[in-house]
Structure formats: C-alpha cells, structure tokens
PLY file of the C-alpha trace (Angstrom):
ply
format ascii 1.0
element vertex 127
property float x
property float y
property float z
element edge 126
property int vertex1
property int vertex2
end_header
18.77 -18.38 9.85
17.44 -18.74 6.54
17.17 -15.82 4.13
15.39 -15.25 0.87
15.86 -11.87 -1.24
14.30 -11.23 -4.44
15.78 -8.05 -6.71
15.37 -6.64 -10.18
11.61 -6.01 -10.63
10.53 -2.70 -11.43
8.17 -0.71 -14.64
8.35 -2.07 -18.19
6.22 -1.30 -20.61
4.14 -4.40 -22.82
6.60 -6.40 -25.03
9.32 -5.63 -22.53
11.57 -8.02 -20.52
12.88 -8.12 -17.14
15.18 -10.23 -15.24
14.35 -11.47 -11.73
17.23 -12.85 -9.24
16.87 -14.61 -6.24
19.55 -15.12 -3.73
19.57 -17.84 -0.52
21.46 -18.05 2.60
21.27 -19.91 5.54
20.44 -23.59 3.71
21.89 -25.76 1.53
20.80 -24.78 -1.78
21.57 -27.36 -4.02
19.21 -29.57 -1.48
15.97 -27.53 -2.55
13.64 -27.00 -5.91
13.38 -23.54 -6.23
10.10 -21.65 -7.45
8.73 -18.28 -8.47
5.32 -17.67 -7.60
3.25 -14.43 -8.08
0.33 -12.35 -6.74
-1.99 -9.81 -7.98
-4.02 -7.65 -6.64
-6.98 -9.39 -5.42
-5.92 -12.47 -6.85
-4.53 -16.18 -5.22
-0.65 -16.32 -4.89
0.10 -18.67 -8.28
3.01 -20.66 -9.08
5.02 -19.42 -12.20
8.03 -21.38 -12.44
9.69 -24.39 -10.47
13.33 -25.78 -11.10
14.76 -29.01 -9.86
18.12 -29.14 -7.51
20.36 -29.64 -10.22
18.35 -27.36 -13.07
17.94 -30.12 -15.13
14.78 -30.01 -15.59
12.05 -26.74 -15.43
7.99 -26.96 -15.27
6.03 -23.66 -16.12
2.62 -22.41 -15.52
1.00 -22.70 -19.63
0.36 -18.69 -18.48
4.16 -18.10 -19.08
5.76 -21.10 -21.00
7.53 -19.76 -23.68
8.77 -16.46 -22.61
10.04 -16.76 -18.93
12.83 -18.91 -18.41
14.03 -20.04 -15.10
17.78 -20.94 -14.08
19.89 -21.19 -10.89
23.86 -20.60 -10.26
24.19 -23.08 -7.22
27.79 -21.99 -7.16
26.22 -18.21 -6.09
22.94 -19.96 -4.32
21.15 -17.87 -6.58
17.75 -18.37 -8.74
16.90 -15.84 -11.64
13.67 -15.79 -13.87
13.71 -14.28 -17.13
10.82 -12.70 -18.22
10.56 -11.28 -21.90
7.31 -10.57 -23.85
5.76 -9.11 -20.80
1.83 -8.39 -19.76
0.28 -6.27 -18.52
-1.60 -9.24 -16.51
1.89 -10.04 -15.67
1.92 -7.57 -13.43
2.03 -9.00 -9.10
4.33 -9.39 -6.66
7.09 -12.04 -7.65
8.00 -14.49 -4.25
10.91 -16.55 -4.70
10.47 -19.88 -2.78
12.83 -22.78 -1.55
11.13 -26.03 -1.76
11.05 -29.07 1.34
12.05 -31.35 -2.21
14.78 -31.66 -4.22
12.50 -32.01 -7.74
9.36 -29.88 -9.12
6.93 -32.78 -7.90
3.72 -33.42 -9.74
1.48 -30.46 -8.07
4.78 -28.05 -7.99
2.51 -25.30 -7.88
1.18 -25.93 -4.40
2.34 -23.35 -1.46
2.80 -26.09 1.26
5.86 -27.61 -0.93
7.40 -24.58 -0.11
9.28 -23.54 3.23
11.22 -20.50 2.77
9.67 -17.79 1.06
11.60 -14.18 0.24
9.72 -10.50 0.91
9.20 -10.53 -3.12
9.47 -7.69 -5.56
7.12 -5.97 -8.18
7.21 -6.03 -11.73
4.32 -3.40 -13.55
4.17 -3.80 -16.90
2.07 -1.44 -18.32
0.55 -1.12 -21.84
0 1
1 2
2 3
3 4
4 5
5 6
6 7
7 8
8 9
9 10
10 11
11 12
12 13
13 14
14 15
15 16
16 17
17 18
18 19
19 20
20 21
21 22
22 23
23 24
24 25
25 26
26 27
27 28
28 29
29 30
30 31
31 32
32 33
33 34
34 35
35 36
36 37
37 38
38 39
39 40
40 41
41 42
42 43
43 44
44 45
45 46
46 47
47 48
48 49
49 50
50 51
51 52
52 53
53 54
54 55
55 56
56 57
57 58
58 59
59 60
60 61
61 62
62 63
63 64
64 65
65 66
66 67
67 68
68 69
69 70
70 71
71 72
72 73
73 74
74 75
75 76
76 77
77 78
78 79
79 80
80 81
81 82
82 83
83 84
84 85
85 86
86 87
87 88
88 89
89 90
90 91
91 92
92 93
93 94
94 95
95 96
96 97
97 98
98 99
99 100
100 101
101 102
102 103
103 104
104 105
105 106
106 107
107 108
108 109
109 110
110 111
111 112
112 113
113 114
114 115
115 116
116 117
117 118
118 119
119 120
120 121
121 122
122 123
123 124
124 125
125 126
C-alpha cells in the first residue's frame, strides 16, 4: 500500500521561509519524479515544483523560481521543498505527488502524470 505524508507547513509571516518534507512508502522511490503542487482557495490545483529520479535536474513554476528549492534524500524516500521569501499568494494547500515517470516531462505540471498523491499540508503566510 502506497503512502504519501506531507509535514512542516504552518503560519509565517511575508518574507518568511518554511520548509516542506515529504515522505513515501509502499513504492520504489528512486523509480518516480516527485512534485509539489498547490491549491488555493477557489483556485485550480497548480504544479510548483517537479524533480527527476535521481535530483539531477529540477523545473519550477516562473511563480516560484528563485526562492523555493526542491530536493529529495532517496536514501530516506523523502522529498522536501524549501520555500523562503514567502507570499501571501503563496498561501494553499501543498500536495506532494509521486509521478508514473522517472523525469519532469515536458508538461510536468499536469495532474494525470501523477499517481500517488499525499493528504497535503497548509502553509499561510500572512502580510
């Protein structure tokens, strides 16, 4: 049984910076891309981040390039996102997401590339 868990969101206020983990069980990690998406309220779920299976390479939504980062341990099946400089339009839901590839392909951003999905957790940034 495959299981997704997202921890570490929470209240920051603007200019702030958070750290997002995401830990998988149940599949073979280093056989999946790994994403972040996010939701507002009232808004489309929207891809943030995507890494490949080996972290070699990263693709970010221009919304967030240059201050979130995204990594994985494979070692600890684990994906983080790094979030500094925060929004207050940064505020959603953050879903962690195992992909059906190996790499970020071209539309990475698209929720059918995407299999296993965690309960997500909330990051409020406030101004």
């Amino acid at each position: 049984q495959v299981q997704v868990v997202e921890s570490g969101g929470g209240s920051v206020q603007a200019g702030g910076s958070l750290r997002l983990s995401c830990t998988a069980s149940g599949l073979t990690f280093v056989n999946h891309a790994m994403g972040w998406f996010r939701q507002a309220p009232g808004k489309e779920r929207e891809g943030v981040s995507c890494i490949v299976w080996s972290g070699g390479s990263t693709s970010y939504a221009d919304s967030v390039k240059g201050r979130f980062t995204i990594s994985r341990d494979n070692a600890k099946n684990t994906l983080y996102l790094q979030m500094n400089s925060l929004k207050p339009e940064d505020t959603a839901m953050y879903y962690c997401a195992a992909s059906s590839y190996s790499g970020c392909a071209g539309s990475w951003w698209t929720r059918s590339n995407y299999n296993y999905w965690g309960q997500g957790t909330q990051v409020t940034v406030s101004s």
